[in-house]
KOLGUZA-154645 format. One record per residue (C-alpha): residue in three letters; x negated, y negated, z. Coordinates in steps of 0.5 Angstrom, whole numbers, plus 500, padded with zeros to 3 digits. Example, Ala and Ser with C-alpha at 12.3 -4.5 7.8 and 13.67 -1.06 7.14 Angstrom:
residues 2
+-----+-----+-----+-----+
| res |   u |   v |   w |
+-----+-----+-----+-----+
| ALA | 475 | 509 | 516 |
| SER | 473 | 502 | 514 |
+-----+-----+-----+-----+
END
This chain:
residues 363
+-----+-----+-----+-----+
| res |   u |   v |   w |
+-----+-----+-----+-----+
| UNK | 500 | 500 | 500 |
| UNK | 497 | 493 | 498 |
| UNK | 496 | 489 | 504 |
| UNK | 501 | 483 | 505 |
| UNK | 494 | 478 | 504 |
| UNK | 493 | 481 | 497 |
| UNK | 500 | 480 | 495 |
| UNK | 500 | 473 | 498 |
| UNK | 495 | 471 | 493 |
| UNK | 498 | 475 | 488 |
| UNK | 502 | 468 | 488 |
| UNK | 497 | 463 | 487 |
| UNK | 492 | 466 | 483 |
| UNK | 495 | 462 | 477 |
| UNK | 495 | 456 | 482 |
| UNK | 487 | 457 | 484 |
| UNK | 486 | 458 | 476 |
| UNK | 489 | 451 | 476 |
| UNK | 485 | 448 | 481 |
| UNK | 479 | 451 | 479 |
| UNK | 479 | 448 | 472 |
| UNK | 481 | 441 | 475 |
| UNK | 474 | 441 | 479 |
| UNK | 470 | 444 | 472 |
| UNK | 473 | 439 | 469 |
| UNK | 471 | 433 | 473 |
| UNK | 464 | 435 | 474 |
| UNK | 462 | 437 | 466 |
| UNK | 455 | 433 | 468 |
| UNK | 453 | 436 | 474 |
| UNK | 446 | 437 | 475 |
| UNK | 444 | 444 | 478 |
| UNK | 444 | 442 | 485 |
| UNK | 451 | 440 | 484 |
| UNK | 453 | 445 | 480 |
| UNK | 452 | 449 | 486 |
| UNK | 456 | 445 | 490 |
| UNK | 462 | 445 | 485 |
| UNK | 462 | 451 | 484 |
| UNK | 462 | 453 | 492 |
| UNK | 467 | 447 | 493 |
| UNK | 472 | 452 | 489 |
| UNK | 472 | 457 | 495 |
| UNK | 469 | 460 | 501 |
| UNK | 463 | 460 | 502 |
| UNK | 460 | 464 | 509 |
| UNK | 458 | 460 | 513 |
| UNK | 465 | 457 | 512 |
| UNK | 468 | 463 | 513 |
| UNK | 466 | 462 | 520 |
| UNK | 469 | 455 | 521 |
| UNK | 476 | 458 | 518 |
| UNK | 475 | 463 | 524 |
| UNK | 474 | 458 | 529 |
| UNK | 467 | 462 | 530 |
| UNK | 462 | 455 | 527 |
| UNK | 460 | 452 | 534 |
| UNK | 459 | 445 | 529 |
| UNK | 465 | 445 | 525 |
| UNK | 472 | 446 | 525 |
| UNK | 477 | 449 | 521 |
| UNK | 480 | 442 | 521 |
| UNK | 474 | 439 | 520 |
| UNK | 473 | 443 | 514 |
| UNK | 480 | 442 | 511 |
| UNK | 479 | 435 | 511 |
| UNK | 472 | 436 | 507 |
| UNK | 475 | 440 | 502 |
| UNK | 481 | 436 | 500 |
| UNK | 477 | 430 | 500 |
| UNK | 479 | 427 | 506 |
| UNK | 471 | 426 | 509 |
| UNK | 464 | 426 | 506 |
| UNK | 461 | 433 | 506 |
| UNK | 455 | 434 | 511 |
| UNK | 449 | 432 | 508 |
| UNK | 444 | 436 | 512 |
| UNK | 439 | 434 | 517 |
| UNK | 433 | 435 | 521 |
| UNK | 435 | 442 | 523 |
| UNK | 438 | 445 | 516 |
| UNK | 432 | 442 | 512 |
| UNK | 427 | 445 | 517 |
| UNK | 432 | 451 | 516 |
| UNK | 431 | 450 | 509 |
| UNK | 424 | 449 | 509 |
| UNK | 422 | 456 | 514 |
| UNK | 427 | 461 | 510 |
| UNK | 421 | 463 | 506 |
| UNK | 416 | 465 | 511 |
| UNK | 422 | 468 | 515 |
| UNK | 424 | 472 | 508 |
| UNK | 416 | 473 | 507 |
| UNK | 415 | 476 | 515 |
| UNK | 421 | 481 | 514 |
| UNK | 418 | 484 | 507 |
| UNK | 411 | 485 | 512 |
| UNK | 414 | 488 | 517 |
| UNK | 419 | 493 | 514 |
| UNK | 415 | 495 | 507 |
| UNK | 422 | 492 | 503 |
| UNK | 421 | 488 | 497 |
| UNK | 425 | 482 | 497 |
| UNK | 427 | 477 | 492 |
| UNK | 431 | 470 | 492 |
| UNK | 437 | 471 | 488 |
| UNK | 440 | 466 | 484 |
| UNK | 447 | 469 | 483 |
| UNK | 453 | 466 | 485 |
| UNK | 458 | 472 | 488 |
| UNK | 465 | 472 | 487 |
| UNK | 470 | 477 | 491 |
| UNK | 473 | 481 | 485 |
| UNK | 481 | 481 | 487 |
| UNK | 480 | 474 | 492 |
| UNK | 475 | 470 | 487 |
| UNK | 476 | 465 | 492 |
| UNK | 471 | 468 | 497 |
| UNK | 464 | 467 | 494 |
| UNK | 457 | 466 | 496 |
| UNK | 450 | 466 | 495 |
| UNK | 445 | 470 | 499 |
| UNK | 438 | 468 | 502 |
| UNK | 435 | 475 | 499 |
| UNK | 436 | 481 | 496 |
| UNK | 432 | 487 | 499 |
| UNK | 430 | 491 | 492 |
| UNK | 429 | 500 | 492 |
| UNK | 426 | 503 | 487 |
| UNK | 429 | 510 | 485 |
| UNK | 426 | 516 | 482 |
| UNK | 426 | 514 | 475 |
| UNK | 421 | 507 | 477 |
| UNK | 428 | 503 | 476 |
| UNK | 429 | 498 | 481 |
| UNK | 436 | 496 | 484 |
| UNK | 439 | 491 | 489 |
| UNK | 440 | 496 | 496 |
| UNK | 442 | 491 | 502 |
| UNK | 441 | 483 | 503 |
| UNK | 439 | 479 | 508 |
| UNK | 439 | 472 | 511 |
| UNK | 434 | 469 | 514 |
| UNK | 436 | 464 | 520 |
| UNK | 432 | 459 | 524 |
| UNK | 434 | 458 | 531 |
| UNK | 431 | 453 | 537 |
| UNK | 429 | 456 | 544 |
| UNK | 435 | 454 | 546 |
| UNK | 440 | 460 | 543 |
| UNK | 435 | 465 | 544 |
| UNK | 441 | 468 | 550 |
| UNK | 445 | 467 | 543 |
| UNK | 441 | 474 | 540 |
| UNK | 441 | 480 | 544 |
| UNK | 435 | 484 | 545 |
| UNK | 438 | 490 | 546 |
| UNK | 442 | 490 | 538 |
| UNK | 435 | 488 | 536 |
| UNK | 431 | 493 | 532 |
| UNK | 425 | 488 | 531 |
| UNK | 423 | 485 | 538 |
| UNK | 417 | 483 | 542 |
| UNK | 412 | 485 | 537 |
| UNK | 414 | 492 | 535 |
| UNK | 420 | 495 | 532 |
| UNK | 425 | 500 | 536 |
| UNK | 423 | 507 | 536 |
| UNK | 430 | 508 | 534 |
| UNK | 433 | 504 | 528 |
| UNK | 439 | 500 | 532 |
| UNK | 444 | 496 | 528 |
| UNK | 450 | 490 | 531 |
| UNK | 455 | 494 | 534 |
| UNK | 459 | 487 | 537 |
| UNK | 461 | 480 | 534 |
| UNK | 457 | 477 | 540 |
| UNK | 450 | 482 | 539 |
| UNK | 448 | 475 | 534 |
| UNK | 452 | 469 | 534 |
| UNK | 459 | 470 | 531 |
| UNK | 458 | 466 | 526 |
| UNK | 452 | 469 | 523 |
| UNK | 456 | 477 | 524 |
| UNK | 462 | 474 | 520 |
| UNK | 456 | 471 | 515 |
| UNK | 452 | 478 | 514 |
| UNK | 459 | 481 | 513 |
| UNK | 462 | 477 | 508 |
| UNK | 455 | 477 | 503 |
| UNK | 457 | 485 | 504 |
| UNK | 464 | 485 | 502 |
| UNK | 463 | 480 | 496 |
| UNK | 456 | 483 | 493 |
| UNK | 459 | 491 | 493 |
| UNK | 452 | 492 | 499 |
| UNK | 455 | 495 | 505 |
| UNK | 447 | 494 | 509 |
| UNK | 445 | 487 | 511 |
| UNK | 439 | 485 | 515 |
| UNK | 439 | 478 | 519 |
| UNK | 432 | 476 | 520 |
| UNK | 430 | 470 | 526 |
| UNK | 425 | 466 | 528 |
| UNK | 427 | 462 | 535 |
| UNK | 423 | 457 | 538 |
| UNK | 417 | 458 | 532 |
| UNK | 415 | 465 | 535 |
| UNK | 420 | 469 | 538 |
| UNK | 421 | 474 | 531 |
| UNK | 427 | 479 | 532 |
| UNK | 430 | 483 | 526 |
| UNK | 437 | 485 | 526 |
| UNK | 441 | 490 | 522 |
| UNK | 449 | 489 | 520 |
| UNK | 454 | 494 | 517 |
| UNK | 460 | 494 | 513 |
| UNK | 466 | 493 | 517 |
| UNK | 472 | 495 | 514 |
| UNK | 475 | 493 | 520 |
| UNK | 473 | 486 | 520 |
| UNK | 473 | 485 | 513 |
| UNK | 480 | 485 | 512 |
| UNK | 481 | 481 | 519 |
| UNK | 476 | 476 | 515 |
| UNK | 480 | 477 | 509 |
| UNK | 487 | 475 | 511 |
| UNK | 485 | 469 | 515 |
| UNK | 481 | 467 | 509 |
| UNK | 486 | 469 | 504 |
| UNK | 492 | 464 | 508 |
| UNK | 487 | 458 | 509 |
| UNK | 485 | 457 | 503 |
| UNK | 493 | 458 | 499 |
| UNK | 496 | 455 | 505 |
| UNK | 491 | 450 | 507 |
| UNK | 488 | 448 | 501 |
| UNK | 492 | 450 | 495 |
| UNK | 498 | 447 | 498 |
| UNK | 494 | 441 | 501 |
| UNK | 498 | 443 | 509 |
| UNK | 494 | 440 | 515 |
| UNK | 491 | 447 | 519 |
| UNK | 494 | 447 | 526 |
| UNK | 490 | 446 | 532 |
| UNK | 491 | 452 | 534 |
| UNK | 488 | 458 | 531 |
| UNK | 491 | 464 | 527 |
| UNK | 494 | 470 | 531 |
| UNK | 491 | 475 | 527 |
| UNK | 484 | 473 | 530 |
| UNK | 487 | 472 | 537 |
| UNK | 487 | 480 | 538 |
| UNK | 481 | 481 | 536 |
| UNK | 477 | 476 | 540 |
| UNK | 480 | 477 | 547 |
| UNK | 482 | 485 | 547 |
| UNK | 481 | 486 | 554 |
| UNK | 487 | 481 | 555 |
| UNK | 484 | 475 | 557 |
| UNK | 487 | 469 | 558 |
| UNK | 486 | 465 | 551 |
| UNK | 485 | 457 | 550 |
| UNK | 484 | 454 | 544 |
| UNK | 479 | 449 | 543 |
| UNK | 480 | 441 | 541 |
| UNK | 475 | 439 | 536 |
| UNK | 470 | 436 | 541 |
| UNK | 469 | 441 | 546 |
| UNK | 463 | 445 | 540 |
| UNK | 459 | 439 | 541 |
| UNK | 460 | 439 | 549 |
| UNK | 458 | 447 | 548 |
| UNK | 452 | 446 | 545 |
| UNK | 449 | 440 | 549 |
| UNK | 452 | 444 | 556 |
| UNK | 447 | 449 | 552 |
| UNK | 440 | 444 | 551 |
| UNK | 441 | 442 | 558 |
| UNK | 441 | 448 | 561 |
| UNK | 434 | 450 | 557 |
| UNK | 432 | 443 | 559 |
| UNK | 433 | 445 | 567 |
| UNK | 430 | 451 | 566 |
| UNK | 423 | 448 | 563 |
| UNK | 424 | 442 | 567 |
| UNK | 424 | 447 | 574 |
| UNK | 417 | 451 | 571 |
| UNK | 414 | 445 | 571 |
| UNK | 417 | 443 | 577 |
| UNK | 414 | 450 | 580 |
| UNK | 407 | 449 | 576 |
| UNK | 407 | 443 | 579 |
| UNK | 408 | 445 | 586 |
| UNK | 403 | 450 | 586 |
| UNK | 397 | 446 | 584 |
| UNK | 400 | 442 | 590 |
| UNK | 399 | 447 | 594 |
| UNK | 392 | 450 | 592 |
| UNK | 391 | 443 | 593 |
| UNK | 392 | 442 | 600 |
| UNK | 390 | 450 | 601 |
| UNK | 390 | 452 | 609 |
| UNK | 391 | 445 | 612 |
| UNK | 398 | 443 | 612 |
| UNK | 398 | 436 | 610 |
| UNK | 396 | 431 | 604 |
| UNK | 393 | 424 | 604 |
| UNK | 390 | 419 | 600 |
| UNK | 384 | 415 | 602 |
| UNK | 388 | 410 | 606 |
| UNK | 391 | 415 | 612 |
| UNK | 398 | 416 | 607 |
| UNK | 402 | 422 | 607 |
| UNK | 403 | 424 | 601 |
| UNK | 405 | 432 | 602 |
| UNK | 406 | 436 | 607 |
| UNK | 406 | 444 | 607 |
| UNK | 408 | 447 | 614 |
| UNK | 412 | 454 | 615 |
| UNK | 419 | 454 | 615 |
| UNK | 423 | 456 | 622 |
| UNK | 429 | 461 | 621 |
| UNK | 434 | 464 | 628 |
| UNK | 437 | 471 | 627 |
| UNK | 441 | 475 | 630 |
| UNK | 437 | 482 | 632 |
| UNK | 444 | 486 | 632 |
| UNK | 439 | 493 | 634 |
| UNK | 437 | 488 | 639 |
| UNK | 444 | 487 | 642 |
| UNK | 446 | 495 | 642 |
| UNK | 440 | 495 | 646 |
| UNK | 442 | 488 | 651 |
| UNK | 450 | 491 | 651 |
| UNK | 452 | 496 | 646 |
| UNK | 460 | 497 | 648 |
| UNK | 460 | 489 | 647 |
| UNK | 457 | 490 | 640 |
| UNK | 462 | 496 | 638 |
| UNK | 468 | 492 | 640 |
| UNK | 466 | 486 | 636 |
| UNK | 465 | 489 | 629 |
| UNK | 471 | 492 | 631 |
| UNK | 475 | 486 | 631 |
| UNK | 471 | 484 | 626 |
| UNK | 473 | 489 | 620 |
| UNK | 480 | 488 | 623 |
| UNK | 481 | 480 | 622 |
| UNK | 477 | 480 | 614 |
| UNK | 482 | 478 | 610 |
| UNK | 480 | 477 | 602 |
| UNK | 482 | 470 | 600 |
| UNK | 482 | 467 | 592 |
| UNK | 476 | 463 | 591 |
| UNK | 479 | 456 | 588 |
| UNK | 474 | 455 | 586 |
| UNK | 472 | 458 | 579 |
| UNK | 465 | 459 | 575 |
| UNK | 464 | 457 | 569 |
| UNK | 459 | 461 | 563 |
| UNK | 458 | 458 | 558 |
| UNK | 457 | 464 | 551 |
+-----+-----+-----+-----+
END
């Protein structure tokens, strides 16, 4: 049975047809690198799939309606983007030496062949060479460069390169949060619209933490990603309707499976996100130098327990602390009835009460 995704398309194919042609048209004289952005203007790319799932921490689907239909200044790129940019060939290079796979850059521009709205182009394809000598395309891969700060965003444990060597055993990504989101949704929509089932994310965090992950085909997932996409792009950009605030109820089940209770966020809470984020790492490097600080103060003052400068002034002292305790074995000893008695009473009064005040974790 056709799924009702695919049956919804079937309405607009002669819609996204004229939609198509319209943009061709208006842009007969563009230059290569316009092209490129022409011809992804005329469906969903991979990191865009992302944003439509409301999976992008850096833009909204809202936001991304609104840059398709032209109501706002596509993003231009900046420091980060050219940097990412610019390393994507080391990365791309690093991966080839370090698994014995022969990459190429691929000029292709994919398009799924029954929801030609999705497309894409892939940083790499990972060549094979068969029996008879013939070279064929077997597997993709992305190449991503990340700031030391989203480190906790890639998990060790998925990684199959990490800390300078490779797991014994081959690992693969087995959950959307073993990399960050976005990137899964990424690797799995380059997969769904090449006909490869087998994609390889490669990281470089922080210019030194080189890690390797292996992503596969997830029916599943596709068809989840499908549907949403599929109603974004003929609902919300065909028919030019604004997206609502709140995110499609097809995700929700497959984001919160353990019934969690779910809000949805408003625009400007990915940008809180990720300062929330930096600030953290800023603290952590901010407490070791606290730390290496506060040991060349004590090696300073070594066994005396005050620091002065020339004039007599205190500058630092470094005295043993003092604690008081109650030695219970002690008191079994003084009065033991009296001991008993008391933890007695005790464990009959504990009563459990709710924390009202709540924690909050950051992903």
């Amino acid at each position: 049975m056709q799924k009702d995704y695919k049956i919804i398309f079937n309405h607009y194919k002669e819609k996204h047809q004229q939609y198509c042609d319209a943009i061709l048209k208006a842009h007969t004289t563009d230059s290569e690198d316009e092209a490129w952005h022409t011809r992804r203007s005329m469906g969903i790319g991979g990191s865009e799939l992302g944003t439509v799932m409301g999976l992008n921490q850096y833009q909204t689907a809202h936001q991304l309606w609104m840059t398709k239909t032209g109501r706002a200044e596509p993003f231009k790129g900046n420091k980060y983007t050219h940097f990412g940019h610019v390393l994507e060939d080391v990365v791309a290079q690093e991966f080839s030496r370090l698994t014995d796979m022969p990459v190429q850059v691929c000029s292709t521009h994919f398009k799924h062949k029954t929801l030609p709205f999705l497309v894409g182009n892939v940083d790499r394809i990972i060549m094979t060479t068969d029996a008879d000598g013939k070279k064929h395309r077997s597997a993709i891969l992305e190449c991503k460069t990340a700031q030391s700060f989203m480190a906790s965003k890639f998990s060790k444990d998925a990684a199959w390169y990490i800390d300078e060597e490779f797991k014994h055993d081959k690992v693969y990504v087995t959950n959307l949060h073993d990399i960050p989101p976005a990137y899964y949704i990424q690797c799995q929509h380059y997969m769904n619209i090449t006909g490869l089932h087998e994609c390889y994310l490669a990281a470089l965090i922080g210019g030194s933490d080189y890690r390797i992950y292996c992503i596969k085909y997830s029916e599943a997932d596709i068809s989840i990603m499908e549907s949403i996409a599929t109603r974004f792009w003929c609902l919300n950009i065909l028919d030019d309707a604004e997206p609502t605030a709140k995110p499609t109820d097809l995700w929700l089940p497959y984001m919160d499976g353990d019934g969690v209770k779910v809000v949805e966020s408003g625009d400007n809470v990915y940008r809180l996100i990720s300062d929330y984020q930096h600030i953290c790492e800023m603290e952590k490097n901010i407490k070791a130098q606290k730390d290496m600080i506060s040991d060349k103060l004590v090696a300073e003052i070594g066994t005396a327990n005050m620091l002065t400068d020339n004039a007599g002034n205190k500058l630092a002292t470094l005295k043993a602390g003092t604690r008081s305790t109650v030695d219970i074995e002690l008191m079994k000893k003084t009065d033991a009835e009296l001991v008993e008695k008391y933890q007695a009473l005790a464990e009959k009064c504990t009563i459990k009460k709710t924390n009202s005040k709540r924690t909050l974790k950051v992903y």
